[in-house]
C-alpha positions in Angstrom: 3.5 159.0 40.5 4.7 155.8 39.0 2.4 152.9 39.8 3.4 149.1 39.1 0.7 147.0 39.0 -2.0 149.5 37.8 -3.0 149.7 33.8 -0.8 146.1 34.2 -2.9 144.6 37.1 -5.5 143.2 34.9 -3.0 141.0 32.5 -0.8 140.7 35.7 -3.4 138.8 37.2 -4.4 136.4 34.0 -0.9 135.6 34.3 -0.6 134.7 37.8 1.3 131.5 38.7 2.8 129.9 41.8 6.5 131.3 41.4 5.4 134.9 41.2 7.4 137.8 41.1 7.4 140.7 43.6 5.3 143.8 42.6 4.8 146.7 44.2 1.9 149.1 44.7 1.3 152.8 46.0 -3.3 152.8 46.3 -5.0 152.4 49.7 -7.2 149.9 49.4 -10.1 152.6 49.2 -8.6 154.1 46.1 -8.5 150.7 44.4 -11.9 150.0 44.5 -14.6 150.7 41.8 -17.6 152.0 42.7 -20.3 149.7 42.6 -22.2 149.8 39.6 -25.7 148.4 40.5 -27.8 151.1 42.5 -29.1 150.3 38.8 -28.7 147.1 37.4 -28.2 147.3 33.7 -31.4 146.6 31.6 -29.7 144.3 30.0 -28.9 142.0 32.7 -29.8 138.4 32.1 -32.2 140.2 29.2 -34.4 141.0 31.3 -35.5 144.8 32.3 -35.1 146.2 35.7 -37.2 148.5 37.2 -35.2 151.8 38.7 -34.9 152.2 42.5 -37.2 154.8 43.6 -34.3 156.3 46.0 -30.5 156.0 46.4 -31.5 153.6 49.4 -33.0 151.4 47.1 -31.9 149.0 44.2 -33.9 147.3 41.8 -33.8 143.5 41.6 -31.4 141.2 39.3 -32.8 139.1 37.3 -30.2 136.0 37.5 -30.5 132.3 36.2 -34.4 132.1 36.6 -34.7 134.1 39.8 -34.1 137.5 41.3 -31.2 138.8 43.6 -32.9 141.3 45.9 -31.1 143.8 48.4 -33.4 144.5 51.2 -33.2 146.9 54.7 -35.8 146.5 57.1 -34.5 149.2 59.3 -33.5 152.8 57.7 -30.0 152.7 59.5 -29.8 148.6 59.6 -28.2 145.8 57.7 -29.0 145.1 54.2 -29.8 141.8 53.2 -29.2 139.7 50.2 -31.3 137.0 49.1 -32.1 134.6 46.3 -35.5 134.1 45.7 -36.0 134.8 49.1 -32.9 132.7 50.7 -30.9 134.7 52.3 -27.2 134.9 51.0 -25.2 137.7 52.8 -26.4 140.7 55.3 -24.0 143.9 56.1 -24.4 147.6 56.1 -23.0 147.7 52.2 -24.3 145.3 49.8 -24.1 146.5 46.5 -24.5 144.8 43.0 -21.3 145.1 40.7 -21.8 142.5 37.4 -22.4 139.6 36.1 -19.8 137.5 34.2 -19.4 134.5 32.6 -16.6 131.8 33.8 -16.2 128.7 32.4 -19.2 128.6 30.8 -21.4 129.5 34.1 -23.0 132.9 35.2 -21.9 134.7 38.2 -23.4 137.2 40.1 -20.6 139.4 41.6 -21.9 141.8 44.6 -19.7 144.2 47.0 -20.5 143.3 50.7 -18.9 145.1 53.6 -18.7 146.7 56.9 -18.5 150.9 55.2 -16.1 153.1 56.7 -12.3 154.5 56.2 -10.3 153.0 53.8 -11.9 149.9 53.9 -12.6 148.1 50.9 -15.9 145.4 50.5 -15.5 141.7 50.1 -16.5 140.3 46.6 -19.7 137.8 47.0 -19.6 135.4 44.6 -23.0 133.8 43.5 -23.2 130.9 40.6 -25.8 128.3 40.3 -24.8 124.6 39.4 -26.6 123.4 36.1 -29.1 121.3 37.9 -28.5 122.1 41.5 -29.5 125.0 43.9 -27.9 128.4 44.3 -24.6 128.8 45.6 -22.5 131.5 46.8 -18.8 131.9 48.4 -17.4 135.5 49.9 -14.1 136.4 49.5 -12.0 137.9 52.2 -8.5 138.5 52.5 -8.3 140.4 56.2 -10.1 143.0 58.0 -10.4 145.6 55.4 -12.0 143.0 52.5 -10.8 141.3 49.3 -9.0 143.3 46.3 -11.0 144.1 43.2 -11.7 141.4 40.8 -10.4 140.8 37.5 -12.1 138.4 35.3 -11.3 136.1 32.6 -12.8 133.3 30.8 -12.2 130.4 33.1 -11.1 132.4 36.8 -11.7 135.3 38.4 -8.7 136.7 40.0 -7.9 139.0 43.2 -4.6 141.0 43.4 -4.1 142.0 46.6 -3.1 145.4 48.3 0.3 144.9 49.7 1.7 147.8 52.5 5.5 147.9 52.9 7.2 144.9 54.2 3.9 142.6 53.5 3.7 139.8 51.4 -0.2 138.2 50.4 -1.4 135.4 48.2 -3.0 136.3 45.4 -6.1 134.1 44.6 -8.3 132.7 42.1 -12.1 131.7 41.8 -13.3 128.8 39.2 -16.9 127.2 39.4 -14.9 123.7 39.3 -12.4 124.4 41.9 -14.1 127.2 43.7 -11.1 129.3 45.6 -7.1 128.6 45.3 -4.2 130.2 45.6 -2.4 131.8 42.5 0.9 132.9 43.7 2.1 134.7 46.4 3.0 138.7 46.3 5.7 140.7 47.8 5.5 144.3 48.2 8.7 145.6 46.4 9.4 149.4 45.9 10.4 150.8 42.3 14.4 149.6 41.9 16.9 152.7 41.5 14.8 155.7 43.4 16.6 157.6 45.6 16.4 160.6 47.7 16.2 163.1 44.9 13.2 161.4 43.3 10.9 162.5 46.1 8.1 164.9 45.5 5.4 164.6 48.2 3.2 166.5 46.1 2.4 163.3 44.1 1.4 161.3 47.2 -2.1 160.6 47.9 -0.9 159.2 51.4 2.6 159.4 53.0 3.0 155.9 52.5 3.5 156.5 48.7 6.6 157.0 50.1 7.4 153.8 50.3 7.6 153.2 46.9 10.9 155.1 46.7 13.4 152.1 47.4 15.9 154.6 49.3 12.6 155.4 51.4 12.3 151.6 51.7 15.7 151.1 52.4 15.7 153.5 55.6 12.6 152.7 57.1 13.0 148.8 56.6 16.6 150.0 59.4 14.4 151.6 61.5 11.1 149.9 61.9 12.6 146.0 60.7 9.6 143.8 61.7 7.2 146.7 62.6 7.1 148.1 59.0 3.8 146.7 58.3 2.4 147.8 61.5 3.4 151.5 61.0 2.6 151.7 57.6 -1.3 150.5 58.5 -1.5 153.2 60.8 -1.3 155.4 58.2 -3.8 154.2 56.2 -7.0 156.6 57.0 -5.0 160.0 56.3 -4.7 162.7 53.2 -2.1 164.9 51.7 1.7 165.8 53.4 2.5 169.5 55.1 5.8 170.8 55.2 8.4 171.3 58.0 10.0 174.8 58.2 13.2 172.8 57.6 11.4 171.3 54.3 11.0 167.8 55.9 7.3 166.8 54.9 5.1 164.9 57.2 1.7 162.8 57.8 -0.7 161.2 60.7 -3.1 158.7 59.6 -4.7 156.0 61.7 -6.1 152.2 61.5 -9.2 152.0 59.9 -12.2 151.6 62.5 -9.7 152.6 65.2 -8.8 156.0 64.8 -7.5 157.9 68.0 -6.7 154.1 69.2 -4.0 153.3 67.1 -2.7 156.2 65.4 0.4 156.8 63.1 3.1 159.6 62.0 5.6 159.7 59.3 8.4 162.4 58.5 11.0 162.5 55.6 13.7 164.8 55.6 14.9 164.7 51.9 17.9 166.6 52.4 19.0 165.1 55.3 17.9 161.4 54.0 16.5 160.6 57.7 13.0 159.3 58.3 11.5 159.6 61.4 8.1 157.5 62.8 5.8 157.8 65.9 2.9 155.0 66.3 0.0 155.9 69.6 -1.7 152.9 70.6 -3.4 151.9 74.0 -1.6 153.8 76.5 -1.7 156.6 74.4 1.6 157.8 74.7 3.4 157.3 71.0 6.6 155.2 70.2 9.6 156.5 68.2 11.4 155.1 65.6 13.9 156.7 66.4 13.8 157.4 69.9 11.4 160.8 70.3 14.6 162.5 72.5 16.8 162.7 69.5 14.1 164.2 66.9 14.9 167.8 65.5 12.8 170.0 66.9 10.7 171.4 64.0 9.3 167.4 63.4 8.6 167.0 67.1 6.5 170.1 67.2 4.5 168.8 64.0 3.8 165.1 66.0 2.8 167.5 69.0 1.0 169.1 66.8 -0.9 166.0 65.4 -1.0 164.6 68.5 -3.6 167.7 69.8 -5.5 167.7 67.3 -5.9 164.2 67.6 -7.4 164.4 70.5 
């Protein structure tokens, strides 16, 4: 599967400016991020050793900018707590250690905190201490689901953001002088001169790969206009496509920390060029885009289908 804004992200994002261009890209926000590093800070850290965590439940200290950086959990199933020296800097059921970097000339301590769960990425903590003054630290969020991964350079850190179809986000930028600004702004785009034929569901990690395909784009933009967005998050906790016996292929997926509450479906019909979308939310009957009465009936019995074992 063709990805913009992959092996490219990293000197995309040392690049950024205010007239960005439109990019596209195809990972849940799950799949982007890297797995924190620091169940074991490196011995190298600061130069100073680390002792190992006795259990997965446990990490060692960080050494950082005469101090330590401790993750504590009072309770077995509670928060964990960050702190300073003892000053505490962030609490949530993830907080994990990723790296520390240098920018502009200052170290930074870089942790993952976050709520756990589907397809929800961490927020990035970031912790720097003024020459002279006392520890500071800033969390980045972008919305519910946390902030995109970080790439680093020299003199900013830099957060490219996830973008479903039809959503547009800024991308933003961390310095120790001018702590948090925004970069540019990003438009999800899909990949210029796809078409129908270029489909192959067995590539997609999640239906809305789909997306990516600008005839795809094209068709579902008719259909679902200002809703695109919408429907494409409920699709965002979900797997691998099964086929029609008609050879359309088809998906459910929900929004994260609301499955069964706000629950999506997506069909493409290759050979036909016809998309068709159902989205359950509080009443619990689903919407059709378009209207459920004129579906063929192979794709309504998959939604039915869904639907059952939804519940």
């Amino acid at each position: 599967m063709t990805r913009l804004l992959l092996a490219g992200a990293w000197s995309l994002a040392l690049l950024l400016a205010p007239s960005m261009g439109a990019v596209a890209q195809t990972q849940t926000p799950a799949a982007q991020q890297t797995p924190p590093s620091a169940q074991k800070p490196p011995a190298d850290a600061q130069g100073a050793d680390t002792a190992d965590a006795s259990d997965d439940d446990k990490q060692a200290p960080v050494p950082f900018e005469g101090g330590q950086l401790t993750v504590t959990q009072k309770e077995q199933y509670g928060e964990k707590v960050l702190s300073y020296n003892g000053k505490e800097l962030a609490s949530n059921y993830d907080v994990f250690f990723d790296k520390i970097v240098e920018v502009g000339g200052v170290k930074v301590a870089l942790f993952d905190v976050g709520d756990g769960g589907n397809q929800c990425g961490p927020a990035t903590l970031i912790i720097w201490k003024p020459e002279g003054g006392e520890i500071q630290s800033t969390k980045v969020e972008q919305d519910e689901c946390g902030a995109p991964p970080t790439a680093v350079s020299d003199n900013a850190i830099y957060f490219v953001p996830y973008l479903l179809p039809g959503d547009q986000k800024p991308a933003l930028q961390w310095s120790p002088t001018d702590g948090l600004t925004i970069s540019g702004n990003l438009t999800y785009m899909p990949e210029p001169g796809t078409d129908w034929k270029d489909i192959d569901p067995e590539k997609y990690q999640n239906i809305i790969d789909a997306f990516h395909n600008e005839a795809v784009y094209k068709e579902a933009e008719k259909l679902l206009g200002k809703d695109m967005t919408d429907m494409a998050t409920s699709l965002l906790v979900g797997g691998g496509t099964e086929k029609t016996a008609s050879g359309a292929f088809y998906a459910t997926g929900c929004v994260p920390h609301d499955c069964g509450g706000n629950d999506g479906f997506m069909a493409v019909d290759p050979a036909k060029h016809k998309l068709y979308f159902a989205r359950r939310g509080d009443d619990g009957q689903p919407k059709g885009w378009p209207a459920l009465a004129t579906w063929p009936a192979d794709i309504k019995a998959a939604l039915d289908k869904a639907q059952g074992e939804a519940n």
